[in-house]
C-alpha angles and dihedrals in degrees: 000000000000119000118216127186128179142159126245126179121231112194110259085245096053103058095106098046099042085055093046086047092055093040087064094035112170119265094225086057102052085044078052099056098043091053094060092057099278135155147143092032116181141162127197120194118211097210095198097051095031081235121154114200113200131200132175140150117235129182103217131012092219107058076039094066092051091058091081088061102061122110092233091062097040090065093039091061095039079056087051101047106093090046095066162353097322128184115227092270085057097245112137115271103248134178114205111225126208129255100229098156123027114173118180 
């Protein structure tokens, strides 16, 4: 099991519906996800900053990086992107941070 963590930025305006939108993810995507090795997914918003931190436990990088292919995820972040920092190919702009203390 790998654990990965990264930043993301939601607007200042879009707080409440990027929450309401992940409270009634779709099914197919979470299928999705789980599919590609996820698991203990979670997001927590900084109200004060608009900044998202993301953590979730994959089991190989490389089904994980698949994942972003799929059509599934295309349209979710298509679905996202108004709601916050975006790249060109409309996925969320994240920065991986690095594990530097893990206690079990």
């Amino acid at each position: 099991m790998i654990r990965k963590a990264f930043l993301m930025k939601v607007y200042p305006d879009k707080h409440e519906e990027y929450e309401q939108k992940h409270n009634e993810i779709w099914p197919e995507m979470v299928g999705e996800l789980k599919r590609h090795g996820a698991s203990n997914y979670s997001i927590f918003l900084d109200k004060k900053t608009s900044t998202l931190f993301g953590y979730v436990e994959i089991e190989d990088e490389e089904t994980w990086n698949r994942m972003s292919m799929t059509e599934v995820n295309q349209k979710w972040w298509a679905y996202m992107q108004p709601l916050m920092e975006t790249n060109p190919d409309r996925s969320p702009v994240s920065i991986p941070l690095q594990e530097v203390f893990h206690m079990d």
